[in-house]
N, C-alpha and C positions, 0 to 999 in steps of 0.2 A: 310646266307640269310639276303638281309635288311630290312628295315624296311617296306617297300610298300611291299614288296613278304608278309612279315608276315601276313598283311593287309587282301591282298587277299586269303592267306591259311584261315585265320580265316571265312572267306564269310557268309554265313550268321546266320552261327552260333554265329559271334561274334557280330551281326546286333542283334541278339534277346537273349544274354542268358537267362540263366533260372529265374533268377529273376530280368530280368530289369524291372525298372521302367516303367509300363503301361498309354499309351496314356490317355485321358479319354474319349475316346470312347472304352475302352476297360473296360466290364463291369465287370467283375473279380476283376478293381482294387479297393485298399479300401480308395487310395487318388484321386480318380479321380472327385468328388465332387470340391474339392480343387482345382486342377490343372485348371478345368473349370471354377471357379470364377478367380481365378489366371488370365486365357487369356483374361477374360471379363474386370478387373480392369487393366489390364497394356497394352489392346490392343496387345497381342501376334497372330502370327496364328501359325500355324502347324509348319513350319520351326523350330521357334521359342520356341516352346516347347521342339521339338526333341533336339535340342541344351542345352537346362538348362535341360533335363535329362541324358545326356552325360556328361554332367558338374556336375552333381549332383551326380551320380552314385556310386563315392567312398567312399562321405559320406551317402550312404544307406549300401551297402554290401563290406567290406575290400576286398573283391576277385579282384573287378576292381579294386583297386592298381596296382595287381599285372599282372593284362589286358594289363591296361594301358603302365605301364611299358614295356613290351612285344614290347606293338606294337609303343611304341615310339623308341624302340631301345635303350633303354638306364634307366635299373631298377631303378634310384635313381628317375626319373621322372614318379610320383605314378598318375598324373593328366591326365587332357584330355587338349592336347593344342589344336591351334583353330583349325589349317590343322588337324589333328585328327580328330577333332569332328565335322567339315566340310565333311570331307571323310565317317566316319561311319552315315551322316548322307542323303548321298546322294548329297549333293550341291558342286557344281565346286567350288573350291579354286580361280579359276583366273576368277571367276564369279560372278555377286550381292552379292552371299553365305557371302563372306568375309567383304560386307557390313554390315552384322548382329552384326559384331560386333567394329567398328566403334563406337567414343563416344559418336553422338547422336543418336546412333538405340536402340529400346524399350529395350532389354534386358540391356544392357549398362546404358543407361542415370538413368533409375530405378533403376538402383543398384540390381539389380535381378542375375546377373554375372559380376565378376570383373576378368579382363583382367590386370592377373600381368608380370612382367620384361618386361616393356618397352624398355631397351635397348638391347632386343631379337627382329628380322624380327617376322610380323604379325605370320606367322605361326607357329611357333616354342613356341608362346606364352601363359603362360599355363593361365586355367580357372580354377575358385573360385567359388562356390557359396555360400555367407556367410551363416552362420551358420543360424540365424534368418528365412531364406526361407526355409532350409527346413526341420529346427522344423517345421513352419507353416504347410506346405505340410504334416508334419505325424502326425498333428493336437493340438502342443502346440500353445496358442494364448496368451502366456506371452509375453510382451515388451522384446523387445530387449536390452540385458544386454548393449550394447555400450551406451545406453541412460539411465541407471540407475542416479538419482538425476536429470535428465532431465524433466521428462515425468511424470505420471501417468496418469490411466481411471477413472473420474470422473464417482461416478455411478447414480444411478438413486434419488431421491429425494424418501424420504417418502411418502408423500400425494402430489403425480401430482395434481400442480395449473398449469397450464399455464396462465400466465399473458398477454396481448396484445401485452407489447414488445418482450413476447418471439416467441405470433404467428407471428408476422410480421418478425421476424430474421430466423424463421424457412424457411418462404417463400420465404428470400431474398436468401437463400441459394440454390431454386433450379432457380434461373435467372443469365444467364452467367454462367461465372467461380468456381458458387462459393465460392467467394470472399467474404467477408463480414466484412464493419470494426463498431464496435458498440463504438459509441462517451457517453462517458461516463460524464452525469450530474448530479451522485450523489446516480447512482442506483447501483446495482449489477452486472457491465456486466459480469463478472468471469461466475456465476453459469447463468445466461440468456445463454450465448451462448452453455453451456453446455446442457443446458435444449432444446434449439433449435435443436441441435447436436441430442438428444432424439428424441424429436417429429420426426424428419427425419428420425430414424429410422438407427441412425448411432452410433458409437462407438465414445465418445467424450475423445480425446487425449491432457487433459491440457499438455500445457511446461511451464515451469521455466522461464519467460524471463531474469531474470538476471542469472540465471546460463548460457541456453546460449549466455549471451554475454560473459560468463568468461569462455566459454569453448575452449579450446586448439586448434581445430578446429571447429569453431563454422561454417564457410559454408558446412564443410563435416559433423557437426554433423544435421546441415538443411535437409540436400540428405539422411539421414538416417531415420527421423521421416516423410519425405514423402513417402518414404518406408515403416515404417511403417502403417502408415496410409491407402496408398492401400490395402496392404497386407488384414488386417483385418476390409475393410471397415468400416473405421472411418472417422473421423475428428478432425483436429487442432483446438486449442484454443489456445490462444497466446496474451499475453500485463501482465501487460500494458506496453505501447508502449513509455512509460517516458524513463522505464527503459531501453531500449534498445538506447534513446538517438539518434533518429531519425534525427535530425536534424543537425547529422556528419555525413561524410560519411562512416564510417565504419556501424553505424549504419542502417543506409538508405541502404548500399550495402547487409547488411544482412539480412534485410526485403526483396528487391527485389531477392537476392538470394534462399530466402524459398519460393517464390511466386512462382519464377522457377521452383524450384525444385517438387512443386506440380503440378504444370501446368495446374488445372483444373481436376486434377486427383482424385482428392479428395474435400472438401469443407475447408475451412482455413478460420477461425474467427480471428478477432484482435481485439483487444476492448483497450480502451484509453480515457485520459482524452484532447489528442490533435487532430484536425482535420486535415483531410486524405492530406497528401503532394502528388499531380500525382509524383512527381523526386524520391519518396521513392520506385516506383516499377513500370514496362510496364504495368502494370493490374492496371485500375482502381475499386474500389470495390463501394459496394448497401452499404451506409452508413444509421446506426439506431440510433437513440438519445436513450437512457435509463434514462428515468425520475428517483427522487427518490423514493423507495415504500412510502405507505401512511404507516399511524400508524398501521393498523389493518393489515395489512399485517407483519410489520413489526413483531409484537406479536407473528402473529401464525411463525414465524420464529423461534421465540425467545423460543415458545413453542416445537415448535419439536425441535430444540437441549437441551432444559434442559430435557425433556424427554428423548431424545438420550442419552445422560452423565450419565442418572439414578438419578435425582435430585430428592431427596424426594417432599413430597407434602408440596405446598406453594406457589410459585410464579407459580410453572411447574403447577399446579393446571386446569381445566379446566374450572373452574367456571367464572362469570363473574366478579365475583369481584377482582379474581384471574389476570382474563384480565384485567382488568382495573388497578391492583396496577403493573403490570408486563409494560404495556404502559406506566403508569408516569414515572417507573424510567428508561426506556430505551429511552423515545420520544428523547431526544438531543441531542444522539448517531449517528452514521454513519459509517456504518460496514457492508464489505460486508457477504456473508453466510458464508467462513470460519472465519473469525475472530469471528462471531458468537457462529461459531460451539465451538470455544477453550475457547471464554470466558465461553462458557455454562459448558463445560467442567472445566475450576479453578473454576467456581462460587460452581460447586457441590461439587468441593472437598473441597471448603472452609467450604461448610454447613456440611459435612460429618463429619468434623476432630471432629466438636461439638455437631453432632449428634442432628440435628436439620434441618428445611426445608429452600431453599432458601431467602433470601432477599435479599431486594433493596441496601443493604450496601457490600453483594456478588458480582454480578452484579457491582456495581462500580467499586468493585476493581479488577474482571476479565477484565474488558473494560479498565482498565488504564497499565496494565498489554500487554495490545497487541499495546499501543501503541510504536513505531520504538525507535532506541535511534539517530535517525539522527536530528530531534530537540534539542536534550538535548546536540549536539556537538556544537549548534550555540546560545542556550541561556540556564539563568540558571533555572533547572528544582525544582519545587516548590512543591511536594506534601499535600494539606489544610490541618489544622487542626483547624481550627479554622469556628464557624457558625454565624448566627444571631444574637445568645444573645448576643454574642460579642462587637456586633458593639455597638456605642452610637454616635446616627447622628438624625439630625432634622427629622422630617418625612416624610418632601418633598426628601428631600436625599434615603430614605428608600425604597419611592415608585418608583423612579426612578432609584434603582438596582432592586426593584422587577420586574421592566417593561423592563431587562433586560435580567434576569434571563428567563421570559416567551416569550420572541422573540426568545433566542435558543431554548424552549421549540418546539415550535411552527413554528418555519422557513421552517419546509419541508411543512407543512400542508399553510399557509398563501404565501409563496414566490415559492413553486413548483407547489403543487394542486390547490391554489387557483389564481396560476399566477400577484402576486400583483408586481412583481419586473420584467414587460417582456423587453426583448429589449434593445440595447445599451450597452452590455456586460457585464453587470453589475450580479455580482455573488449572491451567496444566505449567503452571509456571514454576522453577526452582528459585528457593531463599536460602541465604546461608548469612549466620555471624561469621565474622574475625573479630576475638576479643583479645585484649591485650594491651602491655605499654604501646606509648607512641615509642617508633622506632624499630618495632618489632615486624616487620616484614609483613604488617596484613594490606596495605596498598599495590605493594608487589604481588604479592600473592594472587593476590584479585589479577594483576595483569599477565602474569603466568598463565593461569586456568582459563583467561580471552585468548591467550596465544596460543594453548592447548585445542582448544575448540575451532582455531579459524575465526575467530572475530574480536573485535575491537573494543574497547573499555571507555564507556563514559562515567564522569565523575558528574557528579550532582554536586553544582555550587550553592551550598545551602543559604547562602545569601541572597540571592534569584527567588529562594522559595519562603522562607518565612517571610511573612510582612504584618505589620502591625492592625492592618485593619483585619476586622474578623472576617473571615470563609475564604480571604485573600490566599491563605497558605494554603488550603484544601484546593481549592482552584490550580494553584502552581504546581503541586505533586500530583492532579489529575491529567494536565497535561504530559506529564514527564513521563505519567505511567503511559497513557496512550499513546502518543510516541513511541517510545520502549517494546510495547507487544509490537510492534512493528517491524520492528527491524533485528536483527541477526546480530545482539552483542549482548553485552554484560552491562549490568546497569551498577554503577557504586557508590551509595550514601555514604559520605566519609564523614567521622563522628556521629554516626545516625542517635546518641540519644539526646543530639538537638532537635529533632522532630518525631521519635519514638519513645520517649520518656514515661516513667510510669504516671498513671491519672493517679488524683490527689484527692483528699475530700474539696468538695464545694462550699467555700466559704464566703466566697462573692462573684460578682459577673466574669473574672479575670481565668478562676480557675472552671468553671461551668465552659467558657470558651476553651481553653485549653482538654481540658478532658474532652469534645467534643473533636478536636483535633484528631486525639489518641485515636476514638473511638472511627472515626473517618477510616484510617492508616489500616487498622484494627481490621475491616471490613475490603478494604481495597486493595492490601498485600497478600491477601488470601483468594483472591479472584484476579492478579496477576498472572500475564499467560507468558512472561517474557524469565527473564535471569538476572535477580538483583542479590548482590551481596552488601551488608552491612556491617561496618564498621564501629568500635567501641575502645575506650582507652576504661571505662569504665562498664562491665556490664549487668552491676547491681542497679545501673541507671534505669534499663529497659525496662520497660512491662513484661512483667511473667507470661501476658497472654501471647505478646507477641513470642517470647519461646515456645511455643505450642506449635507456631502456624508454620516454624524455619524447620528447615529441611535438613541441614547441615549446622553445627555448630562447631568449629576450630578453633580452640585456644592458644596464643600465640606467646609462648613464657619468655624472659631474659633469656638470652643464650649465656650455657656456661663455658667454661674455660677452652675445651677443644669446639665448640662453636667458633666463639671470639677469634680464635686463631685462623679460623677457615676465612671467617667474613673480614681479616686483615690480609690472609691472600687475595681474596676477588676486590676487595674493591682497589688495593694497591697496583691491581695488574701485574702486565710483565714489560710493559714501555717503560715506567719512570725507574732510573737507574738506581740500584740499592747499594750501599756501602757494604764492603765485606761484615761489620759486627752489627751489623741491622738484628736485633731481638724482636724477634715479632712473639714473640712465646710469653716471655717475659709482660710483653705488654697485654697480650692476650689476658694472662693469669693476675694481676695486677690490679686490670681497671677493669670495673662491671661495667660494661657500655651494648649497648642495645644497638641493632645492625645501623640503624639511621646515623646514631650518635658516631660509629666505626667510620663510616661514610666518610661522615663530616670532617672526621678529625683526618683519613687519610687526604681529603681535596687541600683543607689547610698543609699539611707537609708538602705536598706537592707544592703549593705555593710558594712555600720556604724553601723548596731546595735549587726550585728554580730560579730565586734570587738569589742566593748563595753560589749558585754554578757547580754543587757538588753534588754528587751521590747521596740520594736519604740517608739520613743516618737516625740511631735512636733518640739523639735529643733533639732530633728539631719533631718525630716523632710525639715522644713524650711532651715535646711546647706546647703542640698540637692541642692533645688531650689536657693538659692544662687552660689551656682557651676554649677548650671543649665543654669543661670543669664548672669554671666560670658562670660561660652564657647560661647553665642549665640550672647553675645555682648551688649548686652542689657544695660539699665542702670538701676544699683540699687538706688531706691528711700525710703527717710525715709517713704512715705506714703503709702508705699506695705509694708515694711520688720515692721518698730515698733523700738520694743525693740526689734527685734531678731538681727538687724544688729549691735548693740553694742555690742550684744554677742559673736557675728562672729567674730569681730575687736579684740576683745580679745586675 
């Protein structure tokens, strides 16, 4: 007997056995809830159905194995091929029927039934229905394991705020497709479109975007998370849109490949700090700007995750003064709600280890903690240790890092909310000079003002960044700046008018390149959204324009005489032992020496006294400064040194 006789001995008993899988008009069944959202989200009809429970069959009850088998004619073949499940389903084979499964017919393109061994004829081809469908169908609503480290469900927020930008992303989602790209200025697009995905009344499906762009198959693991997403009426969230690197075409293909693959079938969020390319996809999308939060927003964030983490009382506190010390020390931050969420998380267990309630010195060092290490590949990374009392600078110098210090404070609140900075591409970022001799406290400075703020100080190795071929250098400082908006520190170009220097006339290909340079910097420290300060021993160097674009300018003069004397107290300390007629006055008034050169000359004494085995004293002091003299080129005169430089000649 072959295989069609079988076919038809089975008749309609092999049309209905005993525990097929029931229509959902069949009220008995206990998936039939399922199956009818199932037809409603992939657009199936009746056909359609019969067909993926034909397909499905083997993985509900092992018996259709051996059905199957039977009526294939050939036991090793446990599946339903298509003429099979064409036949038991009533549809002519050499009819539309065989259109159903075709790569772009509903069951097919959805990935709802996979049509394997293609170099099998149509009919003979067997059917799959991945695993993920029909868990779904018997009611598991766990992600699909092919998307583990891809995916997770964003859940609900503690205390539902919706904020304006999330009503308006909510709404743009039901206009068109869909589609939704949320242009990112600073705010949260991550958890907004997640929150908008809520209000919708959908199941919000963050992805990885850099996982997948690393993923093995990244357009088939696309066709999968839009499966997804049907399935269990949800929606994507996806960006940012950096990391996918949109503006290749791998990148770009793979945007418009998930766009595909959803087709409106779902709603798909993107969110990004760059604006919407049409060539990145057929779909154009309802773009949202996302402002940054204001401060009090900011807090009560800052409060439900230290609450979340179990952070004793202190900062987590609900009080207002609680608010108010929790607001100073996070205002200069910029962090979306996970990064939040994990500092909140070190800051408690920082408090924990000592058994004590959070503080502002927690918080610091959880926020410096989430910053990337992709900065710290392109310059050297500096963590402060050093504050205020530190320093020793005139106090025009003083107020003029203080007025720096309170522009990061304050830049969302003055250049967002209060829109002081609109127009002309110009970002929300703080510049500032230090001009001055070398030795004059403007490196310190810089790291004072990171310690002031809660974060970290990277220096820029200017050797990393110029290079001799052309666009090489533009390239180097593009990365540094992208980077940098990134992360929650101080950026410091030390000697910047090695790469800010003024433009020249053009008198051959050498300076036409370099002006070019200028003109790059010109345009891209003006659309900086982070905190860089620049450094100068020279600042007739710089270009005039770029004094237009800095926010801050601090002059860093010689210290005079009761300076000198301060900055021979701090650096001398109070460890290395002094001889009763130690003159630090005398030397102060004496030698014009700049805090660096003080430095220098007190580590040299140390060195000296500690071979010696005595107590500093002046002349080994004074040696110091003579070797200080020296290296810097300087000339020694009988009317600085005395009688010390006879002594030295000795």
């Amino acid at each position: 007997m072959n295989g069609s006789s079988r076919r038809a001995a089975a008749g309609e008993e092999v049309r209905r056995p005993a525990r097929w899988p029931r229509r959902p008009d069949s009220p008995d069944s206990p998936a039939g809830g399922r199956i009818a959202a199932l037809a409603q989200r992939f657009g199936l009809v009746a056909p359609d159905l019969d067909l993926l429970l034909v397909a499905m069959a083997p993985d509900i009850d092992a018996r259709f194995e051996r059905l199957y088998g039977y009526l294939n004619d050939d036991l090793t073949r446990r599946r339903a091929t298509t003429g099979l499940a064409l036949e038991l389903c009533g549809l002519p084979a050499a009819g539309p029927g065989r259109f159903r499964f075709s790569p772009s017919a509903p069951l097919v393109v959805s990935g709802l039934v996979e049509v394997l061994e293609a170099e099998r004829p149509l009919l003979s081809r067997v059917l799959r229905v991945p695993d993920r469908v029909t868990a779904h169908l018997l009611g598991d609503d766990a992600v699909d394991g092919r998307l583990h480290g891809l995916v997770r469900v964003a859940g609900p927020p503690e205390e539902p705020d919706p904020c304006p930008t999330t009503l308006r992303a909510a709404a743009a989602l039901g206009t068109g497709s869909g589609l939704v790209h949320l242009l990112d200025r600073g705010g949260d697009p991550g958890r907004i479109a997640a929150d908008a995905l809520l209000a919708a009344g959908l199941r919000p499906l963050v992805v990885d975007a850099a996982a997948l762009a690393a993923a093995p198959e990244p357009v088939r693991a696309a066709r999968i998370l839009a499966t997804e997403a049907r399935l269990t009426g949800g929606g994507l969230v996806l960006g940012p849109l950096e990391t996918l690197a949109p503006e290749q075409p791998k990148g770009a293909g793979l945007i418009d490949g998930l766009c595909e693959a959803v087709g409106g079938g779902s709603p798909l969020i993107m969110y990004g700090k760059k604006h919407w390319d049409p060539l990145w996809a057929a779909e154009s999308p309802v773009t949202v700007p996302v402002p940054p939060p204001d401060p009090a927003d900011a807090a009560r964030r800052w409060r439900r995750a230290l609450t979340g983490a179990g952070a004793p009382a202190g900062l987590a506190a609900g009080t207002a003064a609680a608010d108010a010390r929790l607001v100073d020390a996070t205002r200069a931050y910029r962090l979306d709600s996970g990064q939040i969420r994990r500092a909140a998380a070190v800051a408690s267990r920082l408090a924990g280890l000592e058994g004590r309630p959070v503080e502002a010195r927690d918080l610091r060092t959880a926020v410096r903690a989430q910053n990337g290490a992709g900065l710290a590949r392109l310059a050297r990374r500096i963590e402060p240790t050093v504050g205020w009392d530190d320093l020793v600078l005139p106090p025009s110098t003083r107020r003029q890092l203080s007025d720096l210090a309170l522009r990061a404070r304050h830049r969302e609140q003055v250049l967002g909310r209060w829109r002081m900075r609109p127009g002309g591409g110009r970002g929300r970022g703080i510049v500032a000079l230090f001009a001055g001799e070398s030795g004059t406290g403007k490196t310190m400075s810089a790291e004072v003002v990171a310690a002031d703020l809660g974060m970290e100080l990277y220096v820029v190795d200017l050797s990393s960044v110029v290079d001799k071929y052309i666009g090489e250098t533009e390239k180097n400082l593009e990365r540094i700046f992208v980077e940098a908006s990134d992360v929650n520190a101080v950026l410091l170009f030390d000697e910047a008018d090695a790469v800010f220097g003024k433009r020249s006339q053009v008198k051959d290909a050498q300076d036409r390149h370099a002006n070019v340079e200028s003109a790059y910097l010109l345009q891209r420290i003006e659309s900086f959204d982070g905190i860089a300060v620049l450094t100068t021993n020279l600042r007739a160097n710089l270009d005039e324009a770029f004094t237009r674009r800095l926010d801050v300018v601090a002059d860093f003069p010689v210290p005079d005489a009761e300076q000198r004397l301060a900055l021979w107290e701090r650096c001398l300390g109070t460890e290395i032992p002094r001889a009763p007629g130690l003159d630090l006055r005398t030397c102060a008034e004496r030698f014009e020496l700049t805090g660096g050169s003080i430095r220098a000359c007190a580590v040299t004494a140390a060195y000296q006294a500690a071979e010696s085995g005595r107590p500093l004293d002046t002349d080994q002091l004074v040696s110091a400064v003579l070797a200080e003299y020296r290296k810097l080129g300087r000339l020694v005169l009988d009317s600085e040194f005395g009688p010390w430089l006879e002594r030295a000649r000795r």
